[in-house]
N, C-alpha and C positions, 0 to 999 in steps of 0.2 A: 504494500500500500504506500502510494509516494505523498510527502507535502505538496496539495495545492497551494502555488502564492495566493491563489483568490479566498481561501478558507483559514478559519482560527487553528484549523486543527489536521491531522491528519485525511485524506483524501483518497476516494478512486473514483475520480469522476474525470481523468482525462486530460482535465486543464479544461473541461468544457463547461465551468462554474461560471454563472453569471457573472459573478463578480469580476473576473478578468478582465482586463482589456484587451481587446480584441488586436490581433495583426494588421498590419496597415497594409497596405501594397505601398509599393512605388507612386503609382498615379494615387491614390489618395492621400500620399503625405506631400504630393504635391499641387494638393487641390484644396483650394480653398473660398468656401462660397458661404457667404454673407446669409441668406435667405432662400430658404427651397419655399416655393406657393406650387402649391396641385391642383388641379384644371379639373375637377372633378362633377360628379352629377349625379351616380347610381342611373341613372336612363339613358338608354341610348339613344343614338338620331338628336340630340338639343345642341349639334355645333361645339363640341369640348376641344376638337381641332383648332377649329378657324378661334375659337376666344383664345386658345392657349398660345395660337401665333399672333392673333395682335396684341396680347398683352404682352408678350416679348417685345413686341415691336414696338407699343408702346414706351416701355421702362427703355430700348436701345434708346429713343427717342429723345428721351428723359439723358442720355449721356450714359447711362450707368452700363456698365459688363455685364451680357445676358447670355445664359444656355440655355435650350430646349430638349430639354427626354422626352422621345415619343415612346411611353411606358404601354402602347397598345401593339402590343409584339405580334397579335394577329388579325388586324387591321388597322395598320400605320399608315398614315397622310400626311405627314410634317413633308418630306422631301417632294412630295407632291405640288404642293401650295407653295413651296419656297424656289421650286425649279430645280433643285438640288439633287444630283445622282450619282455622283463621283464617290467611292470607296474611300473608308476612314484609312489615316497611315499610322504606320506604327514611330511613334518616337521615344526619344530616350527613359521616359518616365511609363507611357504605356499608348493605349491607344488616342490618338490627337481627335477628338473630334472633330468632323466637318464643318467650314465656314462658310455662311448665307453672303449673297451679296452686299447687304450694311454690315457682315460682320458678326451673327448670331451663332452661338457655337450651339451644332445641333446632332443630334447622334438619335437612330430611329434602327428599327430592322430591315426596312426597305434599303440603306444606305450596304445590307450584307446578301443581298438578295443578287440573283444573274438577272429575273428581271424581277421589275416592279411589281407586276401582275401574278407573279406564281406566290403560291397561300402557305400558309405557315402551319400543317397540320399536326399540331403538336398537344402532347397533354401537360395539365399542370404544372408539373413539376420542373419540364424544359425551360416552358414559359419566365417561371419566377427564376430560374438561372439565370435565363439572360438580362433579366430586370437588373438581377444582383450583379452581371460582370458588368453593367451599364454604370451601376455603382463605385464598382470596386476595381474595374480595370481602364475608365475613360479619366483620361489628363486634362480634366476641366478646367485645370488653372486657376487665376482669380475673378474669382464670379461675383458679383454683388445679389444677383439673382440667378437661379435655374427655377426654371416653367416646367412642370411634369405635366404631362398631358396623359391622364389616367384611363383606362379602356370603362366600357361601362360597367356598375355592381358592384358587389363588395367584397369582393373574395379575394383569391392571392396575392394580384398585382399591386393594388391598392395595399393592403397590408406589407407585403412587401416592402415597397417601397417607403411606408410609416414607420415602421420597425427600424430601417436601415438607414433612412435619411434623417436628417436635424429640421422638421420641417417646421415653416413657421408659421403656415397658415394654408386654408382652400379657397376660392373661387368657385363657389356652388354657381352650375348652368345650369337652369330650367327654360322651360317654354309655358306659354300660358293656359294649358289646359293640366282641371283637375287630377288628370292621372298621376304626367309629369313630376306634381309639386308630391303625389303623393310616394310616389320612386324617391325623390332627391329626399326627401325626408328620413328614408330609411341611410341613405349618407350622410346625411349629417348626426343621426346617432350613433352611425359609425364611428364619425370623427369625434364624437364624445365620447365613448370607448375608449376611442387611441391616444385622446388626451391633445388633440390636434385642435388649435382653433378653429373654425369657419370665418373667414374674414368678410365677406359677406355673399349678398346673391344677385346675379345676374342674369333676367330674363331676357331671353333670346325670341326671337322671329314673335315680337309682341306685334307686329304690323307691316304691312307692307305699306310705302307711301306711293300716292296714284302719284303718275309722271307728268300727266296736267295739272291737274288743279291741288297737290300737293297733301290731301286730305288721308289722314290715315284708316286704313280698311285694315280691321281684324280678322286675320284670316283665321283663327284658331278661338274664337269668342274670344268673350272677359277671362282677363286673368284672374290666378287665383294666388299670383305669387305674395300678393302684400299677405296671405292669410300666412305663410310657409314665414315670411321675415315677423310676425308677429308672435308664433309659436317659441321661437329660436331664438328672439330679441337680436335680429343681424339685420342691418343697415340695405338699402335695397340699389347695389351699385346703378343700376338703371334696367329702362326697358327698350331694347335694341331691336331695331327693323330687320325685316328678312330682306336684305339688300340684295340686287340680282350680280350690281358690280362686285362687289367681295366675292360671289358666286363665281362670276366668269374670271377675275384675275388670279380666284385659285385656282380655278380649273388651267389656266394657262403659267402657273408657277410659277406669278407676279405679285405673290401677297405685298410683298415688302412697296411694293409701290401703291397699296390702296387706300386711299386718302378722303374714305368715305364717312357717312355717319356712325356706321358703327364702330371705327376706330376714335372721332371726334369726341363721341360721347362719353365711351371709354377712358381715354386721355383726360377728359376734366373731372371723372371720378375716379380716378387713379389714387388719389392722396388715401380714399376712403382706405382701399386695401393696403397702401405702404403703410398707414396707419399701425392698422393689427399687427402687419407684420413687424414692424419695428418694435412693438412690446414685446413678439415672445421674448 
């Protein structure tokens, strides 16, 4: 039976006692990042994508050092939207993440793929490895923020990446119908489990605006998101249009150039979430 450092007393448990501290890799002792926010939802289809790349693009905007984990190992769309298709290199500390053209360091599984289109049929257990080597093996450098863009639900990847990251807050997307709000609910008591803040909520495709006379059409009813931020006591970053341009400039892998309302409005409720963020 050997002494564990991590115990008062004698030990066989490995070295695998919680109390340890943990190995570092190379790339994580040379990674240093200020704020992890997670792009999260529990629902699928509400745009976790496209917010988790303009709020990157956002904070770039803002001046600050930003990376993107596309934590959705079997259906990733960050390299999509950002045009981005060229394979990570390996450098001195570990793997170098991929650079957008403003400069976003972004790492996805599509960037490990021959093509874009061939599916990732994997179980479990695959999945949250590669989550983990995303953690433990990519040379993020100095980051003021990393964007996780979490797949939908609540199961491995999300945990996962709670467990492993120092995270300081989520970005709850919903859309304005009751179901919706009633999914994202069940995330956010996740994120109370995990001990993770929710920084606040951000209703997505609340309207499209007519391109005449400028009036907004609800395409999905009344929302029901104020009931979801009254439950939770979190702040309601806004309610954003189902814009058809954000549509088409990701479909053509020109995010970084969309200069529309949904980033605008984004952009001036931004403090809301560096807020939370900056208490944890």
């Amino acid at each position: 039976m050997s002494q564990c450092e991590g115990c008062a007393s004698a030990s066989s448990c490995g070295g695998s006692c919680p109390s340890q501290e943990p190995t570092l890799t190379d790339a994580q002792k040379h990674t240093n990042i200020k704020h992890v926010i997670v792009c999260m939802s529990g629902k699928g289809g509400v745009g976790k994508s496209s917010f988790s790349s303009i709020l990157a693009i956002a904070l770039k905007n803002r001046g600050f050092a930003v990376g993107l984990m596309d934590a959705d190992i079997t259906g990733p769309s960050i390299p999509k939207l950002f045009g981005v298709n060229e394979q990570p290199q390996v450098g001195e500390f570990g793997v170098e993440p991929v650079k957008s053209k403003k400069g976003i360091s972004l790492m996805s599984m599509n960037f490990l793929l021959p093509h874009d289109d061939d599916p990732v049929v994997w179980r479990g257990a695959m999945i949250t490895g590669v989550v983990q080597q995303f953690i433990t093996d990519i040379c993020w450098g100095d980051l003021d923020y990393l964007v996780v863009d979490l797949p939908p639900g609540t199961g491995d990847v999300p945990l996962t990446v709670m467990q492993n990251l120092n995270v300081s807050g989520a970005l709850i997307v919903t859309t304005p119908q009751g179901l919706s709000n009633m999914v994202v609910r069940k995330g956010l008591k996740m994120l109370d489990l995990m001990n993770v803040p929710a920084l606040g909520i951000a209703e997505n495709m609340s309207y499209i605006r007519c391109g005449n006379c400028g009036e907004e059409i609800k395409l999905f009813g009344e929302s029901h998101v104020q009931e979801t931020c009254d439950q939770f006591q979190l702040p309601l970053v806004g309610q954003f249009p189902l814009d058809p341009q954000l549509s088409e400039m990701g479909d053509a892998g020109k995010i970084e150039d969309y200069d529309g309302e949904v980033l605008s409005l984004l952009t001036e409720n931004l403090d809301v979430l560096l807020k939370g963020a900056d208490e944890k």
